[in-house]
C-alpha positions, 0 to 999 in steps of 0.5 A: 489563504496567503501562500506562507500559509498555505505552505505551511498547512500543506507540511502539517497536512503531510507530516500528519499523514507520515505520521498515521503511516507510520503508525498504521503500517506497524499494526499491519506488520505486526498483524501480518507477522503472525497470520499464517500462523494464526490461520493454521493454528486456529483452523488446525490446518496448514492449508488454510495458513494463508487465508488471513493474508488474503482476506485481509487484502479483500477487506481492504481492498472493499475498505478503499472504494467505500472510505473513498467514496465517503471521502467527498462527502464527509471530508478525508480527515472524517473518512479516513480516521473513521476507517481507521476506527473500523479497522480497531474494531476488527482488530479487537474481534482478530484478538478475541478470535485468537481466545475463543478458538474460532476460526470464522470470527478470525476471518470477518474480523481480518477482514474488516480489520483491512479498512485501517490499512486502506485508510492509511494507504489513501493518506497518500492522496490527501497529502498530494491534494494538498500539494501544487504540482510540482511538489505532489511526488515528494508529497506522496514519497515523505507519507510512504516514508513511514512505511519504513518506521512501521516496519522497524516498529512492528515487528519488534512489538510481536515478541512483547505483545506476544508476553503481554497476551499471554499473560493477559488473556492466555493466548500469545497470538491475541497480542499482535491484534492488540498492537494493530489495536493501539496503532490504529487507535492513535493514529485515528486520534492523530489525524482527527486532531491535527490533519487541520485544514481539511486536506479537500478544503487546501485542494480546493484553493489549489485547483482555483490556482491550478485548474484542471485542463478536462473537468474544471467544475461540476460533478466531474467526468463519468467513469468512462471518461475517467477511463479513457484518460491516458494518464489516469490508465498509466497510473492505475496500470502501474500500480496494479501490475507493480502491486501484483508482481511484488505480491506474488514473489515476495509472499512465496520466497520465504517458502522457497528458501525454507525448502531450500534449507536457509534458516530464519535468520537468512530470511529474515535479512532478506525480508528487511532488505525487501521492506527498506527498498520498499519504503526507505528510498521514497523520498528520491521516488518523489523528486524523480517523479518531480523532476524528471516526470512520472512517466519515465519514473514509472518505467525505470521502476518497471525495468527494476521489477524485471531485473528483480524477478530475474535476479531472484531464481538464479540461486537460492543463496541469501545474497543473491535473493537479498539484492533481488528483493531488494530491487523487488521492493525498490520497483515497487517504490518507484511505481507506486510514488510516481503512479500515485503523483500521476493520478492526483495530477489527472483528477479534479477535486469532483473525481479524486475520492471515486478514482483513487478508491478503484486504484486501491481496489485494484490492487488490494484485489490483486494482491489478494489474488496474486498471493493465493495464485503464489501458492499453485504457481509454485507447486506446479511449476517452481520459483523460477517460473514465477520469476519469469512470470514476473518479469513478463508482467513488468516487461509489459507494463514498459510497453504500455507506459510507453504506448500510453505516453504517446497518448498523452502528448497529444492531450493536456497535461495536468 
């Protein structure tokens, strides 16, 4: 393929995946908008709001390694429209759920409803595999970029689509789920029709032009090797404990100022504030990392999750927690396009599908883990100690960024 062409294949390839983002991130929110709600409701008990959010993070946290894994073999635009796919079926079942009344049906169908966020999530390292080097940051940054329309849109689909099944099936909380439904849906359709080359075939001819330094052919590394990798650890660390503290803070503050007596319009301003940090600043995330590096992006998002996690306890005022959340999300961001950028850099085509499914993994795991330890952290010990928590756990990810940087120079670059 001539190098005009493969341009343009790559910018096809990636506003393709912007687009599914944009998409997929919508039936997430809309999705995530009224979980708690749906668990309490369903299971007539408050104490079980909170499960739908959790399991639906176990689901895609398994989603991630198995659409991974099936990525090598049958190609990322298969894998991941499939998933997407799997990810309707669950919705239909969370809507069906929603009628009938049945707690347990609610359950496993959030659960295989994660695979469509997890299908969504991985487009990020197609459309870098599909990208030389110095342009794998941006890459990343323009599909994480459509987190923000999704969260623009999601939300102001659940007051119609709540209309639309009550009207339709009796039951106001099935609409959501049918919102997710459509987005999966014709995202799935979107990338089956115009994720065109496959991005693994585009990647191929890049590593021919951009060898890998360690693993240049064959099956690639074992996953102890992979491990050991001091760049690959960078990535995954960052993303995990990024993922994790941002979880555990965000899902708990709605409560904080509840109990603090701020209504839901000042949450609300505080929530938008988060999803535009987390999403809406990718595209300078993307050239950061590719022109001053990953590893010092990764930690100049660290840092902004340490202020964001000591910002936030100070007072329960909605400025205060609006600028704090903010950062909160723009750590995130930061973290998560360079880490991302990072981790393509350090596979072969042999290892990506296998490495980049544990990252996921990882920090659905987490995340599932970090919103329901939220919960206990709160109650025993407060907002402010979760603050402090938080920014230990960023605090610690600049010093092993750091650490494994040294590493690192003595190594090849990818």
């Amino acid at each position: 393929m001539e190098p005009r062409d493969e341009r343009r294949a790559a910018a096809r390839i990636t506003a393709t995946l912007f687009v599914a983002q944009s998409l997929g991130s919508a039936g997430v929110i809309a999705a995530a908008t009224i979980a708690s709600i749906a668990g309490a409701q369903i299971s007539g008990r408050t104490s079980l709001a909170g499960v739908p959010a959790s399991v639906f993070q176990v689901g895609a946290a398994v989603a991630a390694l198995t659409w991974s894994l099936a990525s090598d073999r049958m190609g990322r635009r298969n894998a991941l429209a499939l998933g997407l796919v799997t990810g309707v079926v669950g919705a239909g079942g969370a809507a069906a759920a929603v009628v009938l009344g049945s707690f347990p049906l609610l359950v496993a169908a959030i659960v295989v409803m994660g695979s469509g966020s997890a299908a969504v999530k991985l487009g990020r390292f197609a459309a870098a595999e599909a990208q030389p080097p110095e342009r794998r940051g941006r890459a990343v940054a323009w599909v994480v970029l459509g987190g923000t329309v999704g969260s623009v849109l999601g939300p102001s689909l659940v007051a119609p689509a709540g209309t639309l099944g009550s009207s339709a099936l009796g039951a106001s909380l099935a609409g959501p789920y049918l919102v997710t439904l459509a987005t999966y849906g014709v995202a799935a359709a979107a990338l089956v029709a115009f994720l065109r080359p496959d991005p693994q075939a585009l990647g191929r001819e890049i590593e021919r032009r951009y060898p890998h330094p360690e693993a240049q052919s064959g099956p690639g590394r074992g996953w102890r090797e992979l491990l050991r990798d001091p760049g690959i650890l960078a990535a995954v660390t960052a993303m995990v404990i990024a993922h994790a503290v941002m979880v555990m803070l965000m899902g708990i503050t709605s409560l904080h100022m509840k109990l603090e007596g701020i209504g839901l319009g000042g949450i609300s301003l505080v929530f938008s504030a988060h999803t535009f940090g987390m999403y809406a600043p990718s595209i300078v995330s993307g050239w950061l990392a590719d022109r001053f590096g990953r590893l010092p992006t990764l930690v100049a998002g660290a840092i902004t999750l340490v202020a964001a996690c000591l910002v936030a306890p100070l007072s329960p005022q909605v400025l205060p927690l609006l600028v704090a959340l903010f950062l909160l999300g723009l750590g995130w961001n930061l973290c998560f396009v360079a880490g991302s950028a990072l981790l393509a850099d350090r596979l072969a085509p042999a290892e990506k599908g296998r490495m980049q499914g544990l990252n996921d993994l990882l920090m659905s795991g987490m995340a599932a883990a970090a919103s329901l330890a939220g919960g206990v952290l709160f109650a025993a010990a407060g907002y402010g100690v979760m603050g402090a928590l938080g920014a230990a756990a960023s605090a610690s990810l600049v010093a092993v960024v750091f650490g494994l940087a040294r590493r690192l120079a003595l190594r090849p670059a990818a």
